[in-house]
C-alpha positions in Angstrom: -30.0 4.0 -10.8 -30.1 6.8 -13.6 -26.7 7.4 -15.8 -26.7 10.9 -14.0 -26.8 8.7 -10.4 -24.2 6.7 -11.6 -21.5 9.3 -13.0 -22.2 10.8 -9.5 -21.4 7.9 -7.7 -18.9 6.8 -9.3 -16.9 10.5 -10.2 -13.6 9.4 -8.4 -12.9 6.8 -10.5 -14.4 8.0 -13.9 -11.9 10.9 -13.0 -9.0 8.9 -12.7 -9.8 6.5 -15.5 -10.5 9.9 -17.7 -7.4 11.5 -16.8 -5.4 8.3 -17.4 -6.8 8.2 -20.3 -6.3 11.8 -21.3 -2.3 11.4 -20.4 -2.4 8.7 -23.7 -2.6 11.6 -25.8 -1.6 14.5 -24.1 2.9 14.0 -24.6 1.8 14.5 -28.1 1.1 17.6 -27.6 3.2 18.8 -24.5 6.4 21.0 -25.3 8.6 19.1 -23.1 8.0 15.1 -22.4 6.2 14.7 -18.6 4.9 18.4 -18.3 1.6 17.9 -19.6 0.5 14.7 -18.0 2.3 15.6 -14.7 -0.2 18.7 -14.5 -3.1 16.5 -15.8 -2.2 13.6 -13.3 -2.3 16.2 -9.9 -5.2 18.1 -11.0 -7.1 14.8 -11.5 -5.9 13.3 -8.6 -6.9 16.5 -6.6 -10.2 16.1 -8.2 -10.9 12.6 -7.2 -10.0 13.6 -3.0 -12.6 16.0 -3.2 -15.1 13.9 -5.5 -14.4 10.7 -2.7 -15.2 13.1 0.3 -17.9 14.6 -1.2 -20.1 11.0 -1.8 -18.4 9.9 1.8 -22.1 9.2 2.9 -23.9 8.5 0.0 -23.5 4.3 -0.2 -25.0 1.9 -2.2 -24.8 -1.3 -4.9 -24.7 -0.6 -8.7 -24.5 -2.8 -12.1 -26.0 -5.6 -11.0 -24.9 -5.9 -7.3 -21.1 -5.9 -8.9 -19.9 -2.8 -7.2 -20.8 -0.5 -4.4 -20.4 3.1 -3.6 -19.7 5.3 -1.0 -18.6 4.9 2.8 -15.5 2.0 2.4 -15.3 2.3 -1.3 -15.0 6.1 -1.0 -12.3 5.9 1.9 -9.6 3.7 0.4 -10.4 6.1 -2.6 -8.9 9.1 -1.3 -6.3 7.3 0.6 -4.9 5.8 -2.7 -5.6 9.0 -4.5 -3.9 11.0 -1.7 -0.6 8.6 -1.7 -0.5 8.5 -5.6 -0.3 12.2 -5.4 2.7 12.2 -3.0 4.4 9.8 -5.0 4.0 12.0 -8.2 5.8 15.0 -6.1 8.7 12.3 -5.5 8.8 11.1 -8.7 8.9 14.5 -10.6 12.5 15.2 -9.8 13.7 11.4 -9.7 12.4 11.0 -13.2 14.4 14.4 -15.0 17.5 13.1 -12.9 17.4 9.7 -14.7 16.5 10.6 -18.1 13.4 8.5 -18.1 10.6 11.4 -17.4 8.0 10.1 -20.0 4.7 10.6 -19.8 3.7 6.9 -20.3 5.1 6.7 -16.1 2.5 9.0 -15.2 -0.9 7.5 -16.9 0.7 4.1 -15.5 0.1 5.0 -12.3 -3.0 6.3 -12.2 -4.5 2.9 -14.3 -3.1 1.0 -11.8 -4.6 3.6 -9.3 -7.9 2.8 -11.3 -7.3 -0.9 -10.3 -7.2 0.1 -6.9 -10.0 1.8 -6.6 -12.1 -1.2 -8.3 -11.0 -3.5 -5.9 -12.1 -1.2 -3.4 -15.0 -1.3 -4.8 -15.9 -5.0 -5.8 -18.6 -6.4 -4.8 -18.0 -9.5 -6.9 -15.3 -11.9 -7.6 -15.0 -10.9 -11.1 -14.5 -7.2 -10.8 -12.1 -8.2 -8.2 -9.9 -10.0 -10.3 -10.3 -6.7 -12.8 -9.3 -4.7 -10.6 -5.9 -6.8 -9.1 -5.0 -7.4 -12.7 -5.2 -3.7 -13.9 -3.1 -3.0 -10.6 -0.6 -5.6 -11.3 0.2 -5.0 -15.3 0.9 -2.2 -14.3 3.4 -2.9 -11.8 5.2 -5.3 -13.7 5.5 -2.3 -15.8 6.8 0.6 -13.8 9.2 -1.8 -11.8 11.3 -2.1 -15.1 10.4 1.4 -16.3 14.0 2.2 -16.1 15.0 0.1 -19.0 18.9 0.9 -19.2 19.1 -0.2 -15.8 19.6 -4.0 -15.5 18.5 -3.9 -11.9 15.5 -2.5 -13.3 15.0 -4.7 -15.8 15.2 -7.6 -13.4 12.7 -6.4 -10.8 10.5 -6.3 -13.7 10.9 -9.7 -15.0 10.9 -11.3 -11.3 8.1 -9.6 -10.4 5.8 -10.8 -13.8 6.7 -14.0 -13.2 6.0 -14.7 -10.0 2.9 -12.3 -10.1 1.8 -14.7 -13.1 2.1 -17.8 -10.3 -0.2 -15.5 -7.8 -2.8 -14.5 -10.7 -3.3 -18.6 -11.3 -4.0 -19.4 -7.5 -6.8 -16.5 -7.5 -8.2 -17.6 -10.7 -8.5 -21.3 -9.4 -9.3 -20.2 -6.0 -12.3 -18.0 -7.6 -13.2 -20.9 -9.8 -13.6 -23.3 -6.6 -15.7 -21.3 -4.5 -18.0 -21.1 -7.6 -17.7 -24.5 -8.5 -18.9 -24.8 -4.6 -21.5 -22.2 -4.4 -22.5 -21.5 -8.0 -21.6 -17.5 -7.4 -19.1 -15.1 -7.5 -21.2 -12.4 -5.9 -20.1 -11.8 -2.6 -23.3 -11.5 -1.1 -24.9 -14.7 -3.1 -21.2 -16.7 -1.5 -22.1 -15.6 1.8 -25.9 -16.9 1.5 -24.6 -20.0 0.3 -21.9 -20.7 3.1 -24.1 -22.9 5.4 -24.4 -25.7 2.8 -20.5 -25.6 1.7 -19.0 -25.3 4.6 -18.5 -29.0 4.5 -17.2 -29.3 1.4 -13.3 -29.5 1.0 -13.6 -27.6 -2.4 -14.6 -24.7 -1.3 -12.2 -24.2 1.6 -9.7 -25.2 -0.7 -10.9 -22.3 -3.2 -10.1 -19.9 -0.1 -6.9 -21.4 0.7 -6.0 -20.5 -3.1 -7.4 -17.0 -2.8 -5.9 -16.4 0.5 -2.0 -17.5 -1.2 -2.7 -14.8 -4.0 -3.7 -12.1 -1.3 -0.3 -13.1 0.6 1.2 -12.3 -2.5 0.3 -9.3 -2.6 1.1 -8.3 0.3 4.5 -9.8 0.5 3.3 -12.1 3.6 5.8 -14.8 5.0 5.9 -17.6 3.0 5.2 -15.4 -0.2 7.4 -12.2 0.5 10.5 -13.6 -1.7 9.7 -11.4 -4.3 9.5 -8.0 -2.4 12.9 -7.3 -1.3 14.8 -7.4 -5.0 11.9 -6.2 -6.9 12.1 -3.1 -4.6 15.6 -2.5 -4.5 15.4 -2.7 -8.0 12.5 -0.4 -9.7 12.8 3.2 -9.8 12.7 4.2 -5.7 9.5 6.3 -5.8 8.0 2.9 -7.6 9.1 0.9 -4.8 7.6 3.6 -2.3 4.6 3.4 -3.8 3.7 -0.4 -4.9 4.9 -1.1 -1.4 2.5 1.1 0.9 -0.7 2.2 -1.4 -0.6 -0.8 -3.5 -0.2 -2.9 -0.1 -3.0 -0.7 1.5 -5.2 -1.9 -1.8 -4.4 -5.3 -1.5 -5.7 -4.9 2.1 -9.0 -3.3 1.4 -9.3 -6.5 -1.2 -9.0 -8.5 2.0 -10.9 -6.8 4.3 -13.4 -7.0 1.6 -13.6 -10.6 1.0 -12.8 -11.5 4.4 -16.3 -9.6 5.6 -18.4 -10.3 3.0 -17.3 -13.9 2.2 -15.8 -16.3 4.5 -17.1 -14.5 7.5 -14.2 -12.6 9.8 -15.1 -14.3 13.2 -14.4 -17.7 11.6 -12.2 -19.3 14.4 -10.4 -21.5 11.4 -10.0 -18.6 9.5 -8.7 -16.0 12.5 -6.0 -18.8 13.3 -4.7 -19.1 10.0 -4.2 -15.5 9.4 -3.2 -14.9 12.6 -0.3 -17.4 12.4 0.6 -15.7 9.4 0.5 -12.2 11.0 2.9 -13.7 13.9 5.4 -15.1 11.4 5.6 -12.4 9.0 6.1 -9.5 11.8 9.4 -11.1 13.2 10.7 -12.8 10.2 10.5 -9.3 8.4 12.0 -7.7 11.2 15.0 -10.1 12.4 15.7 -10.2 8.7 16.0 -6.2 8.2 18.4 -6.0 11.0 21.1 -7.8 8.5 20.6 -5.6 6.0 23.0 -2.9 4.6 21.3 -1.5 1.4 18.5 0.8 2.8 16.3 0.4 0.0 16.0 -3.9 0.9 15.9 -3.0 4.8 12.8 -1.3 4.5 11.4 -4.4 1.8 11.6 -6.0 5.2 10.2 -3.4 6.9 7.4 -3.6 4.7 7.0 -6.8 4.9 6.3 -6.6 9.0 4.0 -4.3 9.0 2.5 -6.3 6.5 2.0 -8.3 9.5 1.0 -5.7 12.0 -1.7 -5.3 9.2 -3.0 -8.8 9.7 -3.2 -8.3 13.3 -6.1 -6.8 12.8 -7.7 -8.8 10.2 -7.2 -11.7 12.7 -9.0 -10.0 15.6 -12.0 -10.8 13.5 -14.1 -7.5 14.9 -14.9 -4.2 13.7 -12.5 -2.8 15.9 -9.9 -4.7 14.4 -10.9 -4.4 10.7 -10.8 -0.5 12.1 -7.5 -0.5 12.9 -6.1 -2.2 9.9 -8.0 0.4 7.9 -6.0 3.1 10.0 -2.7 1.8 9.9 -2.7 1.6 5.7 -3.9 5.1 6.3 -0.7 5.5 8.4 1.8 3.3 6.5 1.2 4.5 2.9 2.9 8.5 4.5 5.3 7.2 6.1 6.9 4.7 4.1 6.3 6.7 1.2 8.4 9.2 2.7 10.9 7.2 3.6 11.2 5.6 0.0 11.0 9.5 -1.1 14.1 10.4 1.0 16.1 7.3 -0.5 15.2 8.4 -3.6 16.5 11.4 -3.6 20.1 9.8 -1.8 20.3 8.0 -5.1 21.6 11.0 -6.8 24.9 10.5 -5.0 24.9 6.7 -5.0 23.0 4.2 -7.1 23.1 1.8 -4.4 22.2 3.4 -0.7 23.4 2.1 2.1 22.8 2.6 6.1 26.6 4.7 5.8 25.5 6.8 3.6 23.0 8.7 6.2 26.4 9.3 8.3 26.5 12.8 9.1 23.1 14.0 7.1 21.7 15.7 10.2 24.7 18.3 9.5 24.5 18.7 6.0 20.7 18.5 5.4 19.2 19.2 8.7 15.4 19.5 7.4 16.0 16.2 5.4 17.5 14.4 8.1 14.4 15.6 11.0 11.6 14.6 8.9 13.4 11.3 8.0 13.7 10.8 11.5 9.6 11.5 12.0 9.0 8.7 9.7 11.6 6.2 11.3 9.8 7.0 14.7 6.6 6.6 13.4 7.6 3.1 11.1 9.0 2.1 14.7 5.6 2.7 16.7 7.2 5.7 18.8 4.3 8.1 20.7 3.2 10.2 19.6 3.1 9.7 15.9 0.9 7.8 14.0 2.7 4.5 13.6 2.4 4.3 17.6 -1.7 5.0 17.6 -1.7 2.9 14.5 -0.2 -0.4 16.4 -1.8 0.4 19.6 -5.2 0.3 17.8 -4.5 -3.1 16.2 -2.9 -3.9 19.3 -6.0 -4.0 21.8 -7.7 -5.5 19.1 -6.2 -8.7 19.4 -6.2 -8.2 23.0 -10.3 -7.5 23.2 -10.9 -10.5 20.6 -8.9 -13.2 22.8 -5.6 -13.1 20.9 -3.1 -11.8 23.7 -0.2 -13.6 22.6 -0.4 -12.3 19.1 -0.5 -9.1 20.8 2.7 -9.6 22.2 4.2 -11.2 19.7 3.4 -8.0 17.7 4.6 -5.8 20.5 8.4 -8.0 20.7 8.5 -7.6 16.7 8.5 -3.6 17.1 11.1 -3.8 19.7 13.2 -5.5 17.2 12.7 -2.9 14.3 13.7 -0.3 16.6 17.3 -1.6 16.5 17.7 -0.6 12.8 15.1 2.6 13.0 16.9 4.2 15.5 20.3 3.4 14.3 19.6 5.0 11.1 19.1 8.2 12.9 22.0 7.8 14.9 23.7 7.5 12.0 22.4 10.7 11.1 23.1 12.9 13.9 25.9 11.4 15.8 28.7 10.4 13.2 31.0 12.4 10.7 29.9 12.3 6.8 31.9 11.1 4.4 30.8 13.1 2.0 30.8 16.9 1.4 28.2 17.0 -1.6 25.5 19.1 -0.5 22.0 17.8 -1.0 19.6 20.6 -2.8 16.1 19.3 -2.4 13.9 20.7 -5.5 10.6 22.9 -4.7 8.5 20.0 -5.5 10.2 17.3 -3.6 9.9 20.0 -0.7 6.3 19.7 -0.9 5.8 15.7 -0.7 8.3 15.6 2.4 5.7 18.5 4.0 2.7 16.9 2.8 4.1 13.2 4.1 5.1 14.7 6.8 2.0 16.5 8.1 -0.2 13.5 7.4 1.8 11.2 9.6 2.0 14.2 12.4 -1.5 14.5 11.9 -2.4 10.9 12.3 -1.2 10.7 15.6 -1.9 13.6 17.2 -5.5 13.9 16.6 -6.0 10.1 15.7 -9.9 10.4 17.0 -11.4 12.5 13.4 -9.7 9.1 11.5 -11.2 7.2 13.5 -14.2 8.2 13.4 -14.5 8.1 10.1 -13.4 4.8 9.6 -15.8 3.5 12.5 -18.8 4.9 9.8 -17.5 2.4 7.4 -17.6 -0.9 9.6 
């Protein structure tokens, strides 16, 4: 492949690298602190949509068999791109509120964005473990960005530390499979799987690898971290580590579990899938106790982490389908509803389930569209969270896992309970406050935008679809 073929190939992320790049200089420049790189940061991130749509069907292996191109790579592209782009509408106003609107926030998130797309990418071990670490430096980062804060500070601390933990079990895990096999090339692993299949090294190499992923994705046993770490970073942080950094940690998975240990594995769909059926009640039953809005939906996100895994266990391209629908689902919605909290906090540092008392009188447009991602978090036709779980749903169902179906299916009827009482919270009790919410121009737009995609999703689910099916 010529340099020309390769700028081409890869323009998405050699946009968002550039711009992130670019934003390291630019507040020296900018009249006011943010302005500049918040302009940089949309146009770039605009840029890279069109750049990931417009290679869509041009695939293909560069730099040695280390990282592909096109088709998945460019999917999860635009999806990240698209949510980062919501959450720098929700983090505009948040930011000038607190006093912390530096331009450092911005380039943070689009290197970690430049993680994400990496490990979208990967086509080996190594680039990978690039990409995750990019992606989580930066994390540790923003989720102490507000530094006066000592909740803040906290979720930043927590966070490193047990992300330091996760980082050793991939780096050991990696380092097993190649003691095993003598690769880290995904395609040179898979070659090799009929003679190290027998040896215990190398499944406990995936065992490691599979803990880190967990992780990531806040999975039961490995979710401890998620609820403080949320409730503590700046809210549009939370939002966003916790539906498009999720969505990359799942197209890391999807990734390895394809081209690595094989998807139709029986061992391998059992394990996940018992980790699938765990995480989606335990993340449920335990949001029902909870009062602070911000840790509920943690626990929210930690299910649907789950409902994600549902598909990953059905072991088919049908499933693997779904679960790429469903991040495509999850990152609107629950950035939306982090986007809503966020702007709550103005009144209250802490927000709790009575503080929505009464909203649908004083803000009704805020209160409807919070209500549209609710429904849709809660799998209620015909948004996209419904088409999202129905997909992964009859996945499990076509692949021989029926139970896991319906343990997936008694999980949503629990999160209804707390969905649903948020919005009668809203609409049918009295406020106790009188402060009128005024919603700026460009938090307007990221509600809209959130709002649209998750409408979208549901109502004509089959264009998604078809998309994904070109990439499976």
């Amino acid at each position: 492949m010529s340099l020309q073929e390769s700028v081409v190939a890869f323009l998405p992320l050699l946009i968002v690298s550039s711009c992130a790049l670019l934003m390291m200089l630019a507040d020296a420049f900018a009249p006011r602190r943010g302005v500049m790189s918040f302009g940089l940061g949309i146009a770039g991130l605009l840029g890279a949509i069109v750049a990931s749509f417009y290679n869509f069907g041009w695939t293909g292996i560069a730099f040695g068999g280390m990282v592909m191109f096109g088709g998945f790579a460019n999917y999860f592209a635009a999806l990240f791109c698209a949510g980062t782009l919501v959450s720098f509408l929700f983090a505009r106003s948040y930011l000038m509120n607190e006093k912390i609107n530096h331009a450092e926030f911005y380039a943070l998130l689009l290197f970690a964005l430049s993680g994400m797309m990496l490990m979208a990418a990967a086509k080996d071990m190594i680039v990978l473990f690039i990409g995750l670490e990019l992606m989580s430096v930066c994390f540790y980062i923003l989720a102490g960005f507000a530094r006066t804060r000592a909740r803040s500070n906290e979720a930043g601390l927590k966070y490193f530390l047990l992300g330091a933990f996760s980082t050793g079990f991939f780096l050991y895990g990696i380092a097993l499979v190649y003691g095993a096999t003598g690769a880290t090339n995904f395609d040179a692993i898979r070659a090799a799987l009929p003679s190290v299949t027998h040896q215990p090294i190398f499944w406990l190499g995936g065992a490691l690898i599979l803990i880190a992923f967990a992780f990531k994705i806040a999975a039961f046993p490995f979710h401890m971290w998620a609820p403080d770490v949320y409730e503590g970073a700046p809210t549009p942080v939370s939002g966003w580590m916790s539906s498009v950094g999720k969505a990359a940690a799942f197209s890391a998975i999807i990734l390895v579990a394809v081209h690595v240990f094989g998807v139709n594995d029986p061992k391998f769909r059992t394990i996940v899938a018992a980790i699938a059926a765990i995480t989606m009640i335990y993340g449920n039953i335990t949001a029902l106790a909870q009062q602070s809005v911000k840790r509920m939906l943690a626990y929210s996100s930690i299910a649907h982490a789950g409902y994600m895994l549902v598909g990953i266990a059905a072991g088919s391209a049908m499933g693997l389908g779904a679960t790429a629908y469903y991040t495509a689902v999850y990152v609107f919605m629950q950035i939306g509803a982090f986007g809503i909290a966020a702007e709550l906090e103005r009144e209250s540092e802490v927000v709790t389930i009575s503080d929505f008392a009464g909203l649908g009188a004083r803000k009704p447009f805020f209160a409807a569209v919070f209500s549209i991602f609710l429904f849709s978090l809660a799998g209620i036709p015909p948004l996209g969270g419904f088409f999202g779980k129905y997909y992964l749903f009859a996945s499990a169902v076509q692949n021989g896992m029926t139970w896991l179906a319906i343990v997936g299916i008694i999980a949503s009827i629990i999160s209804v309970y707390f969905y649903i009482g948020l919005i009668v919270k809203m609409y049918f009790q009295d406020s106790t406050s009188t402060a009128a919410l005024a919603l700026s121009r460009i938090t307007t737009i990221a509600l809209w935008l959130s709002c649209i995609a998750v409408l979208a999703l549901g109502i004509m689910p089959k264009p998604f679809v078809g998309l994904i099916q070109q990439i499976f």
